[in-house]
C-alpha positions as CSV (number, residue, x, y, z in Angstrom):
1,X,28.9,-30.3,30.8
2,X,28.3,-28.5,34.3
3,X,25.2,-28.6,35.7
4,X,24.9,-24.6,35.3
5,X,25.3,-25.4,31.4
6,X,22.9,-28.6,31.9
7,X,20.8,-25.9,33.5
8,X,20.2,-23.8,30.7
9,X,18.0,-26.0,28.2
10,X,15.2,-26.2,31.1
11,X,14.9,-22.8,31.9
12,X,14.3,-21.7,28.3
13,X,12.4,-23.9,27.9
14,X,10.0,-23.0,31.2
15,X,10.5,-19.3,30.1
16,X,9.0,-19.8,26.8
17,X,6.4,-22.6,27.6
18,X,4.8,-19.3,30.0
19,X,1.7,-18.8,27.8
20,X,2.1,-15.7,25.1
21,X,5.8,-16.0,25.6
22,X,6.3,-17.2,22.1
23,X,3.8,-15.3,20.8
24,X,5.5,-11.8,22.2
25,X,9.1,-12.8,20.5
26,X,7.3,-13.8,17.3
27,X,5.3,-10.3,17.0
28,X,8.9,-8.4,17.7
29,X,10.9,-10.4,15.4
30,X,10.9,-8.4,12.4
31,X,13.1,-5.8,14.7
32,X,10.2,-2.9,14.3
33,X,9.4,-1.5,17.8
34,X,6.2,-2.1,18.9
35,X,4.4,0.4,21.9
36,X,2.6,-1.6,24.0
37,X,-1.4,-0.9,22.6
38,X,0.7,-2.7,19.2
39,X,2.6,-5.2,20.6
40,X,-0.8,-6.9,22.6
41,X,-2.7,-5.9,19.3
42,X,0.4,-8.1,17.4
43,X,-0.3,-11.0,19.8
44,X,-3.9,-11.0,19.8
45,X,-6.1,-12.4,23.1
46,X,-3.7,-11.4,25.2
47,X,-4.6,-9.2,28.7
48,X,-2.6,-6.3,29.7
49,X,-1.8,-7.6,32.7
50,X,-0.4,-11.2,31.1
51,X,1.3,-9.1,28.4
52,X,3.1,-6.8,31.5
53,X,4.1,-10.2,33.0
54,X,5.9,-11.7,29.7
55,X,7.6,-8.7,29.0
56,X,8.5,-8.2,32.4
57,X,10.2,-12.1,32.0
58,X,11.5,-11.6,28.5
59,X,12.7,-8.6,29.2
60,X,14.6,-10.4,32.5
61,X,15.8,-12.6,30.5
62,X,17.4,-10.0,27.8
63,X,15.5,-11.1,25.2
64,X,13.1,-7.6,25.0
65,X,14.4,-5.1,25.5
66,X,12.4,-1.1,25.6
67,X,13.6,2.3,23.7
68,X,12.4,5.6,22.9
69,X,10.2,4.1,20.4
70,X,8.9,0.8,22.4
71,X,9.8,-2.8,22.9
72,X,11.8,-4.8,21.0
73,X,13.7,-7.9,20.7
74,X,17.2,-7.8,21.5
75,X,19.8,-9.4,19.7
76,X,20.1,-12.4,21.4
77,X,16.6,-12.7,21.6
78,X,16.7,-12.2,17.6
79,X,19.3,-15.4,17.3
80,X,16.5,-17.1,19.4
81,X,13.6,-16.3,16.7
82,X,15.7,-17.5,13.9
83,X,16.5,-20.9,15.4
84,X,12.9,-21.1,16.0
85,X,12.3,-20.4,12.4
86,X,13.9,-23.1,11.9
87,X,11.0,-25.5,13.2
88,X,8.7,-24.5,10.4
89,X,10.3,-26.6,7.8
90,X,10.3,-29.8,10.3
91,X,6.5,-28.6,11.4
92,X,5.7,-29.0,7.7
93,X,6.9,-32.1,7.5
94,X,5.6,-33.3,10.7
95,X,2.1,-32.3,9.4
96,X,2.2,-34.3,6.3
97,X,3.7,-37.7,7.8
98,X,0.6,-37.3,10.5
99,X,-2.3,-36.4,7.6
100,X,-0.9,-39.4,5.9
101,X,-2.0,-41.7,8.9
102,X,-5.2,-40.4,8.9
């Protein structure tokens, strides 16, 4: 593996740690285009100014993109959502084992 390729699992990882991050690709990820007013609505909590700075990143990082009708999440940022998906199943899971040590 290069160290370009190594490269790659930390800085998705630091792009979506930023706080709302997830919370932005998970309000687009039905593929609907959401106006701006909707999207930070969508999120919930978030300020317009921290809501201008994830898109601004997401969009950077062609995971949002912005038409005629507002943002929304690209395709690539659409294979992202459904590998997060993914988690719920183990996050269920994970839930259970740590009630049952309670």
């Amino acid at each position: 593996m290069s160290p370009k390729e190594s490269a790659a699992l930390p800085q998705l990882l630091t792009l979506l740690e930023a706080r709302y991050a997830l919370r932005v690709l998970w309000a687009l990820r039905d593929g609907h285009p959401q106006t701006f007013r909707l999207l930070q609505d969508s999120v919930g909590g978030i300020t317009p100014n921290t809501l201008n700075t994830r898109i601004k990143e997401l969009r950077e990082a062609a995971l949002v993109g912005h038409g005629g009708d507002g943002y929304c999440i690209t395709t690539l940022g659409a294979e992202l959502t459904r590998r997060l998906a993914e988690l719920q199943p183990f996050a269920s899971r994970w839930a259970q084992a740590q009630a049952r040590k309670k």
